[in-house]
Backbone bond lengths (Angstrom), bond angles and torsions (degrees), N, CA, C in turn:
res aa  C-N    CA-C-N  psi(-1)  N-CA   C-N-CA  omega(-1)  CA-C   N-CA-C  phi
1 X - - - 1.455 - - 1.535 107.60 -
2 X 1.142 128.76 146.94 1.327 165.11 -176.10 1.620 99.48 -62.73
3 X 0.931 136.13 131.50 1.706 160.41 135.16 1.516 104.03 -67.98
4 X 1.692 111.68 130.04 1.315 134.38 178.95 1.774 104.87 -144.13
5 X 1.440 100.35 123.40 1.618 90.61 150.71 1.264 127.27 -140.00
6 X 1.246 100.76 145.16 1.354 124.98 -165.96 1.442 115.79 -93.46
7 X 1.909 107.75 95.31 1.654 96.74 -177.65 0.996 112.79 -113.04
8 X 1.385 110.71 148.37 1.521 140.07 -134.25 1.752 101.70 -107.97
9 X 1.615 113.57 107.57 1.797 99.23 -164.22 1.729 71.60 -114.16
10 X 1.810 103.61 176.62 1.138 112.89 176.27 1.589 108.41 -172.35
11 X 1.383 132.42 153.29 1.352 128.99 166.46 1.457 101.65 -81.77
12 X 1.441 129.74 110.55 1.109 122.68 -160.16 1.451 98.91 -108.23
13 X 1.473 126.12 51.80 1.910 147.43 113.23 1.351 112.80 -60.37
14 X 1.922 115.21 -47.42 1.286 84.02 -170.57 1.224 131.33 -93.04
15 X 1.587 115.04 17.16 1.501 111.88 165.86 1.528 104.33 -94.18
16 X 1.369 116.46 11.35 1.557 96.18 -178.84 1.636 87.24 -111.11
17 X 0.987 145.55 1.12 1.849 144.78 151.45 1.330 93.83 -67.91
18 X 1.312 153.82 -28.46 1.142 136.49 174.96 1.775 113.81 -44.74
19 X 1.502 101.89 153.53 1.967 95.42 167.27 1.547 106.35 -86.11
20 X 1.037 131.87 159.35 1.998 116.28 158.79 1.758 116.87 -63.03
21 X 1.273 116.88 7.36 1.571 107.19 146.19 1.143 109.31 -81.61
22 X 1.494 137.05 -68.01 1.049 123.84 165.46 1.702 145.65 -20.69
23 X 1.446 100.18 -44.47 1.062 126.14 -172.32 1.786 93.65 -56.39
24 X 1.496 114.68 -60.46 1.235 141.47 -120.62 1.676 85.55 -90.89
25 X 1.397 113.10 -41.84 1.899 132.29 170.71 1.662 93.95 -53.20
26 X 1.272 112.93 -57.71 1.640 100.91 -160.14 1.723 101.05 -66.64
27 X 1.185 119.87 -38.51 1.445 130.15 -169.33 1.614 102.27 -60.98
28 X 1.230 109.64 -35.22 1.959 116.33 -172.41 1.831 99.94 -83.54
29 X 1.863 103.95 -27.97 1.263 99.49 -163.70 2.088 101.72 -66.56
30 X 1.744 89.59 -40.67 1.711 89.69 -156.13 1.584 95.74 -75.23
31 X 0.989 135.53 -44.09 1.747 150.29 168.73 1.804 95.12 -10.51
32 X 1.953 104.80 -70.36 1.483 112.28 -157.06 1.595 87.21 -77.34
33 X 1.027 127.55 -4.18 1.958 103.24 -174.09 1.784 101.07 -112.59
34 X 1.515 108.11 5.03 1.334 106.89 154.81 1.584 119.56 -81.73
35 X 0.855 98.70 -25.28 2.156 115.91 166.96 1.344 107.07 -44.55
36 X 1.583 134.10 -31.97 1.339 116.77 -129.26 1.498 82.13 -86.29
37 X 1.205 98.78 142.53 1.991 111.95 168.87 2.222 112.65 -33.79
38 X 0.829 89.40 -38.26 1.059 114.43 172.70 1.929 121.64 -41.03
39 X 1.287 88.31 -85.78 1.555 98.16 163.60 1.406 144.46 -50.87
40 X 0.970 123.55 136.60 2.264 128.87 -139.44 1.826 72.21 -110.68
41 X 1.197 124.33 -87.80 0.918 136.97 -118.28 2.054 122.09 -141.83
42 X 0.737 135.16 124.99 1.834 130.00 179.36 0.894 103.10 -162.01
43 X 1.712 106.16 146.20 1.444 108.72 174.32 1.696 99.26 -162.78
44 X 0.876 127.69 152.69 1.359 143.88 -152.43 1.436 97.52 -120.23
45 X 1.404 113.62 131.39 1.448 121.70 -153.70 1.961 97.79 -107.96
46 X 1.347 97.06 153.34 1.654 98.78 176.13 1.340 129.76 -55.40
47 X 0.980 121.35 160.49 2.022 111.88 -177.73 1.560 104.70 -86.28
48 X 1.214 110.95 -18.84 1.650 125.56 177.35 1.820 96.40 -43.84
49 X 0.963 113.83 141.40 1.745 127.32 152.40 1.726 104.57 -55.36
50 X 0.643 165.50 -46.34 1.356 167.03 138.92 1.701 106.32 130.31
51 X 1.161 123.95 -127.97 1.348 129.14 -173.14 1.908 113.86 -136.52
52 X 0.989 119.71 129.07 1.851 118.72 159.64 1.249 116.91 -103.38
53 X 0.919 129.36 151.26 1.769 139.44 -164.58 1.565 104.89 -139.17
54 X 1.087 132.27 62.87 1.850 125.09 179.26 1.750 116.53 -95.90
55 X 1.042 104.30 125.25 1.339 122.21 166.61 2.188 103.54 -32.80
56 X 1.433 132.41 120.97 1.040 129.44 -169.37 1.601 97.41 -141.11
57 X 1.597 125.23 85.60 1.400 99.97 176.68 1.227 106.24 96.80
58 X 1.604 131.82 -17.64 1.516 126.41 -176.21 1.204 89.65 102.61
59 X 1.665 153.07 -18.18 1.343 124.39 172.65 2.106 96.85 -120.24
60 X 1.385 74.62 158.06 1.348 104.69 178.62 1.822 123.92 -53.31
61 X 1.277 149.59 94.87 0.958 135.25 -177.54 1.974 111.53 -122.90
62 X 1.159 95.13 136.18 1.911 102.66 -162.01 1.842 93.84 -92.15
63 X 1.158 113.54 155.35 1.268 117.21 175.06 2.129 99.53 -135.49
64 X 1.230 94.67 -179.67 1.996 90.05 172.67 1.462 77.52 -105.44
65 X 1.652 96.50 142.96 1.551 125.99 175.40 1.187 126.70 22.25
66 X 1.262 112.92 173.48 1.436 130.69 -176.19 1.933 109.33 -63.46
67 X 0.900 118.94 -54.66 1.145 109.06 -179.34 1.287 125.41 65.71
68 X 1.007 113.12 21.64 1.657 128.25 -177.69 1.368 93.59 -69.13
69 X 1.990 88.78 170.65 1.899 107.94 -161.20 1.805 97.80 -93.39
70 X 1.137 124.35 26.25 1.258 126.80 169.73 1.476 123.85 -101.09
71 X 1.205 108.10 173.20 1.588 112.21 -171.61 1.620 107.62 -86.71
72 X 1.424 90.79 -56.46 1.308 122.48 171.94 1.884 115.79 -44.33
73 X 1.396 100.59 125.40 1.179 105.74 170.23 1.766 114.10 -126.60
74 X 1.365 103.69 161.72 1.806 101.40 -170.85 1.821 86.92 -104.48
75 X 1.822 85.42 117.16 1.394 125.09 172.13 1.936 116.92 -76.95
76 X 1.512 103.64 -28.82 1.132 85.80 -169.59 1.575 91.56 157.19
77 X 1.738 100.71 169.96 1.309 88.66 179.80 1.874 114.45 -169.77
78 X 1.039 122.90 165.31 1.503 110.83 -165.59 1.739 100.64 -123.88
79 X 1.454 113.54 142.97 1.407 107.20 152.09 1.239 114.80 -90.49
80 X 1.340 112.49 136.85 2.047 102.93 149.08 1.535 103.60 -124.68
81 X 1.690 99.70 -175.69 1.247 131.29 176.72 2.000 96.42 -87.87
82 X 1.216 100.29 139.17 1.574 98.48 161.72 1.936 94.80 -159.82
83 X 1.519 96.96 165.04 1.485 106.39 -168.62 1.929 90.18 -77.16
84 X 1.232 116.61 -22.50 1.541 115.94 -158.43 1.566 109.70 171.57
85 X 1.681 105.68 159.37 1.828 92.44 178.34 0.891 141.27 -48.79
86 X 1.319 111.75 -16.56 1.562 119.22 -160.07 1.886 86.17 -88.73
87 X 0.860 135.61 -78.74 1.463 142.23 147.64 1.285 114.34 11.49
88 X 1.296 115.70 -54.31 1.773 124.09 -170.25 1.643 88.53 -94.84
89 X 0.678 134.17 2.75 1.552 121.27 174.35 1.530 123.38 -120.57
90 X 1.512 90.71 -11.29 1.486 101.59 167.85 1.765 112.20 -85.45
91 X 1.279 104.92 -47.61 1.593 122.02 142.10 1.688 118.79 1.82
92 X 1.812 97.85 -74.74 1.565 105.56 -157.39 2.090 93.65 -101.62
93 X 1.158 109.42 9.90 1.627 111.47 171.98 1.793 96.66 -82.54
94 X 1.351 116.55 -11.00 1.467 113.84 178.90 1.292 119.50 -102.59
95 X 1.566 108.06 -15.65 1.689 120.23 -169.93 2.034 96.88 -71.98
96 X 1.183 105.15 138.28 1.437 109.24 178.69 1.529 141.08 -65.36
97 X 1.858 85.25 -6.15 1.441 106.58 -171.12 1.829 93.66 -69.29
98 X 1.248 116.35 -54.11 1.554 113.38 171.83 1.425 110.87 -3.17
99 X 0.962 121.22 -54.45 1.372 139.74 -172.14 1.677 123.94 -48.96
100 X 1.315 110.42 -31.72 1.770 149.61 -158.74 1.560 113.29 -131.59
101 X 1.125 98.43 -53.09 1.458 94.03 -174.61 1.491 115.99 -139.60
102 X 1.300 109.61 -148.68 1.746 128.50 174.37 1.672 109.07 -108.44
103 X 1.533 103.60 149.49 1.554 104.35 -179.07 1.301 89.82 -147.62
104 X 1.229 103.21 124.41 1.321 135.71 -175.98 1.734 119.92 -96.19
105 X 1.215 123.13 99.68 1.790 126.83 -158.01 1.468 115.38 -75.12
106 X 1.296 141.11 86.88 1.713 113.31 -175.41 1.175 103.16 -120.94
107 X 1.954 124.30 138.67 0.848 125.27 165.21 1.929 133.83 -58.68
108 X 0.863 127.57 111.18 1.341 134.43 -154.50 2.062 89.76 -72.36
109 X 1.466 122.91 128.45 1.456 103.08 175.05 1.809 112.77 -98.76
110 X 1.035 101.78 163.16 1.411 106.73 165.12 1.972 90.27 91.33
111 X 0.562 120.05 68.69 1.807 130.66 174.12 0.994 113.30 166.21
């Protein structure tokens, strides 16, 4: 079976407009759809900007984060098993993040 991952972008305001009931529903929602037999792997990424590393000149120079012209930032992200795309995308039409944000499908190679 096929490796897919599914990364998880989001305007990360609108989970802080959430109430903590809410909050607490989405947290139980993504938890039980990490269960599914299905799924290898998830992990929820730091709130930190993280690090960039680009080639400048032939040497290497790091900056803090991406800093891209989007709203959207990548929250995190899950592998699964799927027979094929169509499969892995039928997959993440069930994941709850739908709900919040964007999920982004890529076939993982070599598995």
């Amino acid at each position: 079976m096929a490796k897919y991952m599914l990364l998880l972008y989001d305007d990360p305001s609108g989970f802080a407009a959430l109430s903590p009931e809410e909050m607490q529903k989405a947290i139980e929602k993504y938890m039980a759809w990490s269960k599914r037999p299905y799924v290898v792997d998830s992990k929820r990424l730091g709130e930190d900007a993280g690090r960039v590393i680009r080639a400048n000149g032939g040497k290497p120079v790091t900056t803090d984060g991406p800093y891209s012209e989007t709203k959207e930032v990548l929250g995190g992200y899950y592998t699964i098993e799927a027979a094929n795309y169509d499969e892995a995308v039928q997959r993440a039409l069930e994941h709850p993040h739908i709900e919040h944000g964007t999920i982004e499908v890529r076939h993982v190679y070599g598995t």
